[in-house]
Backbone as CSV, one residue per row, in Angstrom:
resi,resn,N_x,N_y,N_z,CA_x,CA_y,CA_z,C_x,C_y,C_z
1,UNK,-12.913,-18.777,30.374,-13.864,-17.686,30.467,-14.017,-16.968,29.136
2,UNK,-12.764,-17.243,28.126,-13.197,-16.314,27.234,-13.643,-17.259,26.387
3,UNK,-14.112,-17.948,26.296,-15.168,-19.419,25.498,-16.789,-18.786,25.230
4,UNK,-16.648,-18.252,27.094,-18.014,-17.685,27.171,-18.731,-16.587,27.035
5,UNK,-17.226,-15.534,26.457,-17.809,-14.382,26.356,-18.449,-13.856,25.059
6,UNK,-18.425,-14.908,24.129,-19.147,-14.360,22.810,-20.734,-14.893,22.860
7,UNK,-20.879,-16.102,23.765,-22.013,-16.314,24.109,-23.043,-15.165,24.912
8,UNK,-21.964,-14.497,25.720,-22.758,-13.713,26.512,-22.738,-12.086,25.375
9,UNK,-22.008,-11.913,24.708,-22.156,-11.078,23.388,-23.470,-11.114,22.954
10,UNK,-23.789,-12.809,22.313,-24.642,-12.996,21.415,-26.103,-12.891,22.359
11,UNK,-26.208,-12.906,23.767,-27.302,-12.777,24.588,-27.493,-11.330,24.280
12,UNK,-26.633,-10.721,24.763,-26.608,-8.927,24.904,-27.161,-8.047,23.783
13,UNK,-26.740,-9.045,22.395,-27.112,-8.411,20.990,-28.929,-8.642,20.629
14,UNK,-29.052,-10.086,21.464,-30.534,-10.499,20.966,-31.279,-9.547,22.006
15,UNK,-31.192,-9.156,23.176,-31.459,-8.531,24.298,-31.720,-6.929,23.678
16,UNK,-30.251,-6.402,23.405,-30.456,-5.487,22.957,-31.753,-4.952,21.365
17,UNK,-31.677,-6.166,20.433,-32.305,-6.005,19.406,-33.819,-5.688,19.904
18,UNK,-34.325,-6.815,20.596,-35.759,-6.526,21.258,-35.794,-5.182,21.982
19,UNK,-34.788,-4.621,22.378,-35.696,-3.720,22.883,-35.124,-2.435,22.081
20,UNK,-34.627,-2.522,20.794,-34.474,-1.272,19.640,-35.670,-1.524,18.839
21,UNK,-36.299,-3.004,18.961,-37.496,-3.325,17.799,-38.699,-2.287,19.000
22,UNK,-38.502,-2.680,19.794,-39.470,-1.962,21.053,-39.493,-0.258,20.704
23,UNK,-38.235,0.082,20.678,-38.029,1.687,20.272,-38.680,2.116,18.868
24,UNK,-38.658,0.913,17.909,-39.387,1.226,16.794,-40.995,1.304,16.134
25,UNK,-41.203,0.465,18.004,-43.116,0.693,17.806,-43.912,1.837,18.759
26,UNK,-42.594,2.492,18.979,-43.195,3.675,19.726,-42.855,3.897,21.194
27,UNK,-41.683,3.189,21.648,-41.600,2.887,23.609,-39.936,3.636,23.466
28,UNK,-40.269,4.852,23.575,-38.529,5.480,23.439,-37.761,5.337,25.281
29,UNK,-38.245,5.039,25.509,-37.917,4.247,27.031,-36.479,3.462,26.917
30,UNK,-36.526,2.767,26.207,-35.623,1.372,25.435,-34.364,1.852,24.770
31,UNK,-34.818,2.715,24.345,-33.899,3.515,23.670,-32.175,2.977,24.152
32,UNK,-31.930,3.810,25.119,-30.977,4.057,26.765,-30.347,2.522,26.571
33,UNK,-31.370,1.389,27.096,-30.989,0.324,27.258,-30.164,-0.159,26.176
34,UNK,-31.211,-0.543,25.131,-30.870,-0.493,24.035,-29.028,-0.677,23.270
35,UNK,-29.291,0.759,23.883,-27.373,1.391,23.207,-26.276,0.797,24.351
36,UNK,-26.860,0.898,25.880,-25.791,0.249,26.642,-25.376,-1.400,26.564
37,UNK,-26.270,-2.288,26.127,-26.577,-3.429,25.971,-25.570,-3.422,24.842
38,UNK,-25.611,-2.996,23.798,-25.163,-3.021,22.770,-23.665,-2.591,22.728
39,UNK,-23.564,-1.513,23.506,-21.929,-1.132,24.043,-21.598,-2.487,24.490
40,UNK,-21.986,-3.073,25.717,-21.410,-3.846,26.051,-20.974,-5.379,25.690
41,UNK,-22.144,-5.424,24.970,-21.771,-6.715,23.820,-20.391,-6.971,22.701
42,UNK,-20.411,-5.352,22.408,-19.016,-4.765,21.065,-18.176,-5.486,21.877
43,UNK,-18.005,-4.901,23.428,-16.636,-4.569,23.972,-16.658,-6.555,24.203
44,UNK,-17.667,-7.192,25.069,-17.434,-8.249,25.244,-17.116,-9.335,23.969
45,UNK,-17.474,-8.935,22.756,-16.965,-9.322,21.080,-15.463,-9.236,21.113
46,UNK,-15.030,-7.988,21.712,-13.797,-7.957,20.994,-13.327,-8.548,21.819
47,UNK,-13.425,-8.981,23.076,-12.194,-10.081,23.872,-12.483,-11.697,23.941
48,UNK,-13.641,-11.982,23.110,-13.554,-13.069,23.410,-13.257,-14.216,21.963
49,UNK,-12.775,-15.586,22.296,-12.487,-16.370,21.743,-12.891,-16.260,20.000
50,UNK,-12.398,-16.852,19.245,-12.961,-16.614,17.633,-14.031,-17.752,17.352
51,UNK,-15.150,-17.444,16.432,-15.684,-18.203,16.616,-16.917,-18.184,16.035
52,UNK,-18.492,-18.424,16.300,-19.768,-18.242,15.218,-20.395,-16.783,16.449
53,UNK,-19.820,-17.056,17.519,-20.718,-16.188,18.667,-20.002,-14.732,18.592
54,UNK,-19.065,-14.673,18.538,-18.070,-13.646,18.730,-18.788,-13.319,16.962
55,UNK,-18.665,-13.714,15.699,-19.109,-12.917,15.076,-20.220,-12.471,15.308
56,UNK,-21.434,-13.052,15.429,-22.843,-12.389,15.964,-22.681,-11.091,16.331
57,UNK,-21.972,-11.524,17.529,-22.309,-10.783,18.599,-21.429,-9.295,18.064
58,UNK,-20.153,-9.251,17.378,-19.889,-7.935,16.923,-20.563,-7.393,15.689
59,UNK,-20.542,-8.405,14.627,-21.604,-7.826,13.600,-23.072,-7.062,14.081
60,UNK,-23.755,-8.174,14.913,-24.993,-7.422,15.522,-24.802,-5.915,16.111
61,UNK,-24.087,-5.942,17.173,-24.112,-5.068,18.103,-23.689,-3.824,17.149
62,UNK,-22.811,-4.363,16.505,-21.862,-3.192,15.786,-23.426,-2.628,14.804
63,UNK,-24.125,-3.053,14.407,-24.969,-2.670,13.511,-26.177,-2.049,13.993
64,UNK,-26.451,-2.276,15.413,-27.591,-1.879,16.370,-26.784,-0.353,16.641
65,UNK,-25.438,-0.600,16.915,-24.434,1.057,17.308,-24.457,1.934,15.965
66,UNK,-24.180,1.296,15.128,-24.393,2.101,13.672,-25.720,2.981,13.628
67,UNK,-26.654,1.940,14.190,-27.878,2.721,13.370,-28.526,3.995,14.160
68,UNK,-28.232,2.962,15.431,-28.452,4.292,16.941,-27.539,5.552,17.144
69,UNK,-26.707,5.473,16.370,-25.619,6.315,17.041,-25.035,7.066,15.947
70,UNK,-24.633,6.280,14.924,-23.866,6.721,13.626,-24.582,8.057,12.951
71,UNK,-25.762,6.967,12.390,-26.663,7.640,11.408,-27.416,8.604,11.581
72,UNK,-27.758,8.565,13.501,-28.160,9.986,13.439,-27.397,11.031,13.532
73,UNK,-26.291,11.037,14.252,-25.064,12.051,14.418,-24.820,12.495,12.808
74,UNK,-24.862,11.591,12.049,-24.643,12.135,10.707,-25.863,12.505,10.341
75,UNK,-26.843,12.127,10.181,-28.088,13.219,9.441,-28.306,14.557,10.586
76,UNK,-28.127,14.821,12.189,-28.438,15.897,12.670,-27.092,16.772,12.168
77,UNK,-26.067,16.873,11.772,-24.956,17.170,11.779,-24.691,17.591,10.441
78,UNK,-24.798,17.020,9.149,-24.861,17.665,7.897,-25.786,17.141,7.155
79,UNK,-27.166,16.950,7.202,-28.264,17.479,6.429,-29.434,18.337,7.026
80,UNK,-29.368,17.753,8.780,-30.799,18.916,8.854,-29.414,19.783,9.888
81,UNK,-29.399,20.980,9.183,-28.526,21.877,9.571,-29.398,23.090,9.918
82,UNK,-31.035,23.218,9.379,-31.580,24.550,9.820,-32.750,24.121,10.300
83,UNK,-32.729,25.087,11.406,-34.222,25.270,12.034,-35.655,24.510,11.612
């Protein structure tokens, strides 16, 4: 089972990407999905077998979480600090 879990990583990451490219033409709907898809891909990365899928799938995801999550917490947080 854990053979298959970077495969199902690397589904979750391509899954997730389409619908952050979706968030970027204007459908903030996707958003939500998006980040859970992407949670769950990390977590299914880190338990499964070593391999070309298991990297995908954490590099991707990890980089879809970065951009959704990281970068804005850091620009709302110390640069737009006023009104």
């Amino acid at each position: 089972m854990k053979s298959k879990l970077g495969v199902f990583s690397t589904i979750l990451f391509l899954i997730a990407l389409v619908s952050y490219i979706a968030v970027l033409f204007g459908n903030d709907s996707f958003l939500l999905v998006g980040v859970i898809l992407s949670v769950l891909g990390f977590i299914l990365g880190l338990f499964s077998e070593k391999g070309v899928y298991r990297k995908i799938g954490l590099i991707g995801n990890g980089i879809i979480l970065f951009v959704t999550i990281v970068i804005p917490f850091i620009v709302t947080t110390f640069f737009w600090n006023r009104p």
